[in-house]
C-alpha positions as CSV (number, residue, x, y, z in Angstrom):
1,X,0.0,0.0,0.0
2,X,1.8,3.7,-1.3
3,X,1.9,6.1,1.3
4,X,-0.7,8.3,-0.4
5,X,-3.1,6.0,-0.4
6,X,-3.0,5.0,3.0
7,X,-3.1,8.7,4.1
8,X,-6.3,9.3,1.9
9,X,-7.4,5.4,3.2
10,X,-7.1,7.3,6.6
11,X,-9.0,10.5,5.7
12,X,-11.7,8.5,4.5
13,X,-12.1,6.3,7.8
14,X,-12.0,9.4,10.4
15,X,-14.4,11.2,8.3
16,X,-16.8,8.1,8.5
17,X,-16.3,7.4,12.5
18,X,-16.9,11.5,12.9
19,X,-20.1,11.4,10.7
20,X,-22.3,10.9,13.6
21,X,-21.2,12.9,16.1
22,X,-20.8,16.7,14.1
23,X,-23.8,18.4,12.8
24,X,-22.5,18.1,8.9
25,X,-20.7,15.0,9.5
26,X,-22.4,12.8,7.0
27,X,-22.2,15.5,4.2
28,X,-18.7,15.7,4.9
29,X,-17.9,11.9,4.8
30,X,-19.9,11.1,1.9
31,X,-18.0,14.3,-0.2
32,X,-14.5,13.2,1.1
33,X,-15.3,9.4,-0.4
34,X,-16.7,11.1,-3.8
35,X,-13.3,12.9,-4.1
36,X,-11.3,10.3,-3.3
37,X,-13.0,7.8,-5.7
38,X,-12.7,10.6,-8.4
39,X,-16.5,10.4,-8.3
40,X,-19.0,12.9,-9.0
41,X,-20.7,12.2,-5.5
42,X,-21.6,9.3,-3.4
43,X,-24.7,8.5,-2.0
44,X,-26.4,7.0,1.2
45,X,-29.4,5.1,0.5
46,X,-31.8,3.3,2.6
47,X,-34.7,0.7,1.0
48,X,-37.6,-0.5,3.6
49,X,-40.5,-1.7,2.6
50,X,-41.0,-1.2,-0.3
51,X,-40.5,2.5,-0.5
52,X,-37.3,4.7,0.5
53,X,-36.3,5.5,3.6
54,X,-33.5,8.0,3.1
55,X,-31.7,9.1,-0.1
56,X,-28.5,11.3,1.2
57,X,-26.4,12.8,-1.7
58,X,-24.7,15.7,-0.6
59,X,-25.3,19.1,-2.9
60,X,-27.8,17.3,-5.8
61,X,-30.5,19.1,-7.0
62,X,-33.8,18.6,-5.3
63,X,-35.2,17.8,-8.7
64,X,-33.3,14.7,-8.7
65,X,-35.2,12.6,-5.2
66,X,-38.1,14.1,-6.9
67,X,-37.6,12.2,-10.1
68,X,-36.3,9.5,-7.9
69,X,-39.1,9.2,-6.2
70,X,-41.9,9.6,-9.5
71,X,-39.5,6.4,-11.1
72,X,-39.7,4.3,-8.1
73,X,-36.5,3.9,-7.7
74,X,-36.4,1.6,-5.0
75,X,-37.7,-0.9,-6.9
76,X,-35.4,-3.7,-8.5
77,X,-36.9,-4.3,-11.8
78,X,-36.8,-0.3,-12.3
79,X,-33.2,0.4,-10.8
80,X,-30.5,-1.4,-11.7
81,X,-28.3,-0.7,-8.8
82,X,-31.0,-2.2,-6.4
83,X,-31.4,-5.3,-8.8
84,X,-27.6,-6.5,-8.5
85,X,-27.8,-6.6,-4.9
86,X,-25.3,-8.4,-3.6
87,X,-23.5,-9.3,-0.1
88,X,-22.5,-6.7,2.5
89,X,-19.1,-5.4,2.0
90,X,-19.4,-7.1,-1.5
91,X,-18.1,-4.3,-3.7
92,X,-20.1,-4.2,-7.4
93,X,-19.1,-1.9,-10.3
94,X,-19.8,-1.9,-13.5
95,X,-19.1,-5.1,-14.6
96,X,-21.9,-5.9,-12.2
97,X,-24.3,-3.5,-13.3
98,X,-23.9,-4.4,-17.3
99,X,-25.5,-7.7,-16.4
100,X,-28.5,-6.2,-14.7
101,X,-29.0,-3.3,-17.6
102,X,-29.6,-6.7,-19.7
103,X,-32.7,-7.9,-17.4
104,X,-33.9,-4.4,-16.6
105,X,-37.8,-3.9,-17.6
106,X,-38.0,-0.2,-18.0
107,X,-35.6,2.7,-19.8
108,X,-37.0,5.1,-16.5
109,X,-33.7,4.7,-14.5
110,X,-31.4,4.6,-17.4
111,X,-32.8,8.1,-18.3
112,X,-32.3,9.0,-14.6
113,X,-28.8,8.4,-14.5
114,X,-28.0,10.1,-17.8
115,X,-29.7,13.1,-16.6
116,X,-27.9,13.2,-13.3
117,X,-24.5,12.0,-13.9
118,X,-24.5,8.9,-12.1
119,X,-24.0,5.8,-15.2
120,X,-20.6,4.6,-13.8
121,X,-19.4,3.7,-10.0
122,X,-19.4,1.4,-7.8
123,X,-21.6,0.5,-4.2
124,X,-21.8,-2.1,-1.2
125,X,-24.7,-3.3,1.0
126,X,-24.1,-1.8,4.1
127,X,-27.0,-3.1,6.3
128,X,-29.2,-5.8,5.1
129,X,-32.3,-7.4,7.4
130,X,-35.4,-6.2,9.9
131,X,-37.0,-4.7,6.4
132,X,-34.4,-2.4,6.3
133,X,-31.3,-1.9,3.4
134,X,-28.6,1.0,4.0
135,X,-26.2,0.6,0.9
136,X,-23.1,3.2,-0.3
137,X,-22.3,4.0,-3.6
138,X,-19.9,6.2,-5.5
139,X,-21.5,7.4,-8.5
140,X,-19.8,8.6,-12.0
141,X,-20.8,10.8,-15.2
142,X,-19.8,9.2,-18.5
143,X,-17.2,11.9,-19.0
144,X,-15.4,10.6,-15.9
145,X,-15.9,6.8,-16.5
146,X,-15.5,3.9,-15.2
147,X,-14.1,2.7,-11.9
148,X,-10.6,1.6,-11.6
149,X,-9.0,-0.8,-9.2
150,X,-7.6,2.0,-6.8
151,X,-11.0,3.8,-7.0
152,X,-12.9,0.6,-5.6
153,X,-10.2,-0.4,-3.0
154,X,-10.7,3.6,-1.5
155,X,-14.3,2.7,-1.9
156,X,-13.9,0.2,0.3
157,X,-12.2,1.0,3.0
158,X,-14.9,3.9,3.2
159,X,-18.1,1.0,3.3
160,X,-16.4,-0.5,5.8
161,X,-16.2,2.5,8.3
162,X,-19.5,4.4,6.9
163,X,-20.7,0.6,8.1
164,X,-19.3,1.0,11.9
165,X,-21.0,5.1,11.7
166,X,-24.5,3.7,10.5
167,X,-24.5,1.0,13.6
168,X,-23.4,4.1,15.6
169,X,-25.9,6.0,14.3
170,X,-28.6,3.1,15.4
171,X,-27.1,3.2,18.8
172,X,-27.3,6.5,19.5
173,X,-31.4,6.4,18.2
174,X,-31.8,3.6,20.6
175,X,-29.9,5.3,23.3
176,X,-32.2,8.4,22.4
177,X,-35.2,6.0,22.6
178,X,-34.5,4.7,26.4
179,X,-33.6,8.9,27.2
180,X,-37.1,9.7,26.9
181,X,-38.7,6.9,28.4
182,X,-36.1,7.5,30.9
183,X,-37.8,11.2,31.1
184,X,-41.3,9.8,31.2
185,X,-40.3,7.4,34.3
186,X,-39.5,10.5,36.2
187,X,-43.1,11.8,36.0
188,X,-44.7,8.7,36.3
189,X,-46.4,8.9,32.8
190,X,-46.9,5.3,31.1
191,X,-45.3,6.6,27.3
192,X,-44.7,3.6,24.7
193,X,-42.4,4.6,21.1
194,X,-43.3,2.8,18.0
195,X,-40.5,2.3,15.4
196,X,-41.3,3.0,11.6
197,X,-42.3,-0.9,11.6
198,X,-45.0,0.1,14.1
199,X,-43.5,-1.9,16.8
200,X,-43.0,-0.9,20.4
201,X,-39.1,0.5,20.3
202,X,-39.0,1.3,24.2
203,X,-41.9,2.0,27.0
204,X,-41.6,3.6,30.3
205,X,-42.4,2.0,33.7
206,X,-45.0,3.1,33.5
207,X,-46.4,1.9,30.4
208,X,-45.3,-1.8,31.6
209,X,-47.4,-1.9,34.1
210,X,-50.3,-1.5,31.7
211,X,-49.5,-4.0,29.9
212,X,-48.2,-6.4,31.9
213,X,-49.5,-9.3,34.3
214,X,-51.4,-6.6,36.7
215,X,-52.7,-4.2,33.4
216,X,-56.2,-2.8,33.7
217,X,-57.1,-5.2,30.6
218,X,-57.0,-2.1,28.1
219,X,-53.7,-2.3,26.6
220,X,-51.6,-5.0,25.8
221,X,-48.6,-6.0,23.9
222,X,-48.6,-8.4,21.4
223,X,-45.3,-9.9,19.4
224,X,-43.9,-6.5,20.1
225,X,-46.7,-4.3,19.1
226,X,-49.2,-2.3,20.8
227,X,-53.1,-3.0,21.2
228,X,-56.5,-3.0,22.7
229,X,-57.1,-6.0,24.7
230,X,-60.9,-5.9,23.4
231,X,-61.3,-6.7,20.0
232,X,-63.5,-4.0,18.8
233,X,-61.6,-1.3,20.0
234,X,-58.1,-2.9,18.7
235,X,-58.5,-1.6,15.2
236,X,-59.5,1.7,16.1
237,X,-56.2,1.8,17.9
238,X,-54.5,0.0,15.0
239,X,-55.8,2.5,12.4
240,X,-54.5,5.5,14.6
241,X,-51.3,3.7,15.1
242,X,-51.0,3.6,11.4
243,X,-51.9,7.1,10.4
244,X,-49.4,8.4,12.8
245,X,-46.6,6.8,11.0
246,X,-48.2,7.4,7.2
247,X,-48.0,11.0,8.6
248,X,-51.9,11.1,7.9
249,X,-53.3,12.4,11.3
250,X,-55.5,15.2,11.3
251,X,-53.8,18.4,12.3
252,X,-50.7,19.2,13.7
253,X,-51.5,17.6,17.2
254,X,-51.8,14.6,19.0
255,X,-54.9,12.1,18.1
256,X,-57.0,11.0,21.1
257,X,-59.0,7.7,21.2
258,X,-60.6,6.0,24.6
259,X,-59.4,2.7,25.1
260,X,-62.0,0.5,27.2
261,X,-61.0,-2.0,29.5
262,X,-61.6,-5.7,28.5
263,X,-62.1,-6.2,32.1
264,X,-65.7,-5.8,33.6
265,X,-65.1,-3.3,36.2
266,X,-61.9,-1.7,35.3
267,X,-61.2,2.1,33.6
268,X,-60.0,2.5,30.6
269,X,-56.9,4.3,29.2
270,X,-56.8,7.5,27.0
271,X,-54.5,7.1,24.5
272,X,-53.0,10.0,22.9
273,X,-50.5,9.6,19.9
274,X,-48.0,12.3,19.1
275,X,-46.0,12.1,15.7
276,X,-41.8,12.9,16.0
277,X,-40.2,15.0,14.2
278,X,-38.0,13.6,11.7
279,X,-34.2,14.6,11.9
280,X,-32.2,15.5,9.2
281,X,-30.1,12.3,9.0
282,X,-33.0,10.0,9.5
283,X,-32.0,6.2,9.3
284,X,-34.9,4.6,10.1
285,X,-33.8,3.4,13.4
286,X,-35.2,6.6,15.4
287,X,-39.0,6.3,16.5
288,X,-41.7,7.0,14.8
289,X,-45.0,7.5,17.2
290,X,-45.3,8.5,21.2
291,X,-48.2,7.0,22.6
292,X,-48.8,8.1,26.3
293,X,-51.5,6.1,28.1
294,X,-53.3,8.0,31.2
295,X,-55.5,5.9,33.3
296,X,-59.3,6.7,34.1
297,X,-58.1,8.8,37.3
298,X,-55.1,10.5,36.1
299,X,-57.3,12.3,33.1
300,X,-59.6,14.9,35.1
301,X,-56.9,16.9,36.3
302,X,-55.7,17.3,32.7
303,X,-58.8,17.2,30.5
304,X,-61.3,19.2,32.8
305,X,-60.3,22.3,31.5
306,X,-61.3,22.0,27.9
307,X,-64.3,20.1,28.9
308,X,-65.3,23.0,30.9
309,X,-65.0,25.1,27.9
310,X,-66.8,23.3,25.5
311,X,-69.9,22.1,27.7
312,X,-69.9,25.0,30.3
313,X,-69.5,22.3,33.2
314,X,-68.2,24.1,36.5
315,X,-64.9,22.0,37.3
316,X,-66.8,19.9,39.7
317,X,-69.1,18.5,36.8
318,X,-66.5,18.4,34.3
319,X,-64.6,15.6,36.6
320,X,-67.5,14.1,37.3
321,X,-68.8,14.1,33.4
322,X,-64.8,13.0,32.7
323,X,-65.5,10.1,35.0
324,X,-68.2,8.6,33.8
325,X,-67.2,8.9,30.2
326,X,-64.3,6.8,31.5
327,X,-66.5,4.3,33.0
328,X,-66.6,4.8,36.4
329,X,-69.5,3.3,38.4
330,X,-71.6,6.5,40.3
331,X,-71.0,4.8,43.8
332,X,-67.1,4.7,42.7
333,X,-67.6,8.4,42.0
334,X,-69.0,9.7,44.6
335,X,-67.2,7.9,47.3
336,X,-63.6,9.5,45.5
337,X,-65.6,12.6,45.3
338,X,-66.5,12.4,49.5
339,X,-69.9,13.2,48.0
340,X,-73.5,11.1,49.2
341,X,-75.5,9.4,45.6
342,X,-78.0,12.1,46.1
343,X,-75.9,15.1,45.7
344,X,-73.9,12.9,42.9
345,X,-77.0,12.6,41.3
346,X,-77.9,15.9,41.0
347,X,-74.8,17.1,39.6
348,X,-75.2,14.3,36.6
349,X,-79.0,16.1,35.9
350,X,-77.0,19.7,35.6
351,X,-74.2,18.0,33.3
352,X,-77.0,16.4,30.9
353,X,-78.7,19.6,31.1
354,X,-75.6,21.7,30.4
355,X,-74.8,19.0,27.6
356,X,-78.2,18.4,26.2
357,X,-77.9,15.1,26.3
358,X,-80.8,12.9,27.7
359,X,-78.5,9.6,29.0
360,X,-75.0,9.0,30.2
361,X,-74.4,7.0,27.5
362,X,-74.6,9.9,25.6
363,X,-72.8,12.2,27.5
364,X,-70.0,9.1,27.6
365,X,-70.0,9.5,23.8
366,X,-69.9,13.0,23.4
367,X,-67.2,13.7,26.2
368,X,-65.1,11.2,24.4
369,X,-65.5,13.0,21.0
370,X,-64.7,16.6,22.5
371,X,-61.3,14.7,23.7
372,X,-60.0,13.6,20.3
């Protein structure tokens, strides 16, 4: 190995093991390798299914993950590169990709690359499995041409350290992940993270004790994913589940769905699902959804005040209204209350009034609709 290569060899692998921890670091990595590889760029690109996770390229056009997007690009028998697959750390060129141009259905990608300077190079499967693919690749116009032998050995030496930054990067989302549950266990709030798979990434204390042996019987956690124990509120919770990650929820804030108990005589748990943000170097490890789960009696103190704003209830009938929406039993109400069934009583006439509803099973209905 010539001195100069080793030096650049070196450049290349600091700029990789940096990437994660300085605010440009991935840019800076993936423009060091393109140089080095006498490349026009180099890209980071992660396939899950069936549609594109990420598609890092430092300084392209946003027209081009436009038009990658409108060609489904992620999809073998449209790209090429994605068809020849191949094993991690397994470094393809064009010898490679002059074998898949043979089987490829459609012109869409070959147009692509013309257009953006990207029909030579070479690229490795970084991360392969869980529905996810992360793969590297150097990519070259016509005018600069194909890859030589030097070019592909810089190449990869660079896979094999962008491979040690991308497991860093999935480290630090899961160390991120048990932070704030960590946060939630402080306050005693039962929070559960879904990854973009909609599985359960990390859940408070909290949160396991509604799920677990001594649950309420309105949660639970099945192969990893969250659920409603009864079966017909289960795919309301689903749907919401899902529309969180689609990024499809109404609004900008959190949905709100009651979740009763599948135990006769236990509350249920008002579920309210926040979407996170996504961050600018996105992998796909880093959750997705924050559902926090409040019990029957921790919701009054915090959901009285809208209550009171939509019905007109004084604060006293807004818990009480809260309570039975939640499923409370009226001896169970007034007894938390310090209140005799006659004075209860009379408090539920002046919320149906106030409400203009004629049953509590209406008022149960409409309370729950004010809080979604």
């Amino acid at each position: 190995m010539d001195s100069l290569f080793a030096r650049e060899a070196g450049e290349v692998e600091n700029a990789f093991l940096a990437a994660p921890f300085e605010a440009d670091g991935w840019n800076i990595a993936l423009r060091l390798l393109a140089r080095r590889t006498a490349s026009s760029r180099a890209q980071l690109l992660g396939l899950g299914d069936e549609a594109t996770l990420f598609n890092f390229m430092p300084d392209i056009d946003p027209g081009y993950q436009q038009e990658f997007l409108e060609i489904e690009g992620w999809r073998p028998e449209v790209n090429w590169r994605v068809a020849v697959g191949g094993r991690p750390l397994e470094i393809l060129s064009e010898a490679h990709y002059a074998v898949a141009r043979q089987h490829s259905g459609t012109t869409a990608y070959e147009e692509h690359v013309h257009r953006w300077g990207g029909v030579h190079g070479c690229q490795t499967v970084l991360v392969e499995g869980e529905g996810l693919l992360v793969g590297l690749a150097a990519l070259r116009s016509e005018r600069e041409g194909r890859t030589q032998v030097r070019d592909r050995k810089l190449f990869a030496v660079g896979a094999s350290h962008a491979l040690a930054a991308v497991r860093m990067q999935q480290a630090m989302a899961q160390r991120g992940a048990a932070m704030t549950v960590g946060a939630f266990d402080a306050i005693g709030v039962a929070a559960f993270l879904i990854d973009r798979h909609g599985a359960v990434a990390a859940l408070s204390a909290a949160a396991e004790t509604m799920v677990g042996a001594h649950g309420d019987g309105a949660l639970s956690l099945r192969r990893g994913r969250l659920g409603a124990a009864r079966r017909d509120t289960d795919p309301v919770l689903q749907a919401a589940i899902a529309r969180a990650l689609n990024g499809r929820s109404a609004g900008s804030g959190a949905q709100q769905h009651w979740i009763g108990s599948a135990t006769e005589g236990e509350g249920g748990v008002l579920c309210e699902l926040f979407r996170l943000p996504r961050r600018e170097w996105d992998f796909g490890f880093e959750p997705r959804v924050l559902v926090v789960a409040r019990r029957a009696a921790d919701i009054p103190a915090m959901r009285a005040a809208p209550l009171r704003a939509a019905l007109g209830l004084t604060a006293a009938e807004a818990e009480i209204a809260l309570r039975l929406a939640n499923g409370e039993a009226r001896e169970d109400i007034a007894a938390g209350r310090g209140t005799s069934a006659q004075t209860l009583g009379t408090q539920i006439k002046s919320i149906l009034r106030k409400s203009d509803v004629g049953r509590e099973a209406e008022l149960a209905a409409l309370v729950n609709r004010i809080l979604r």
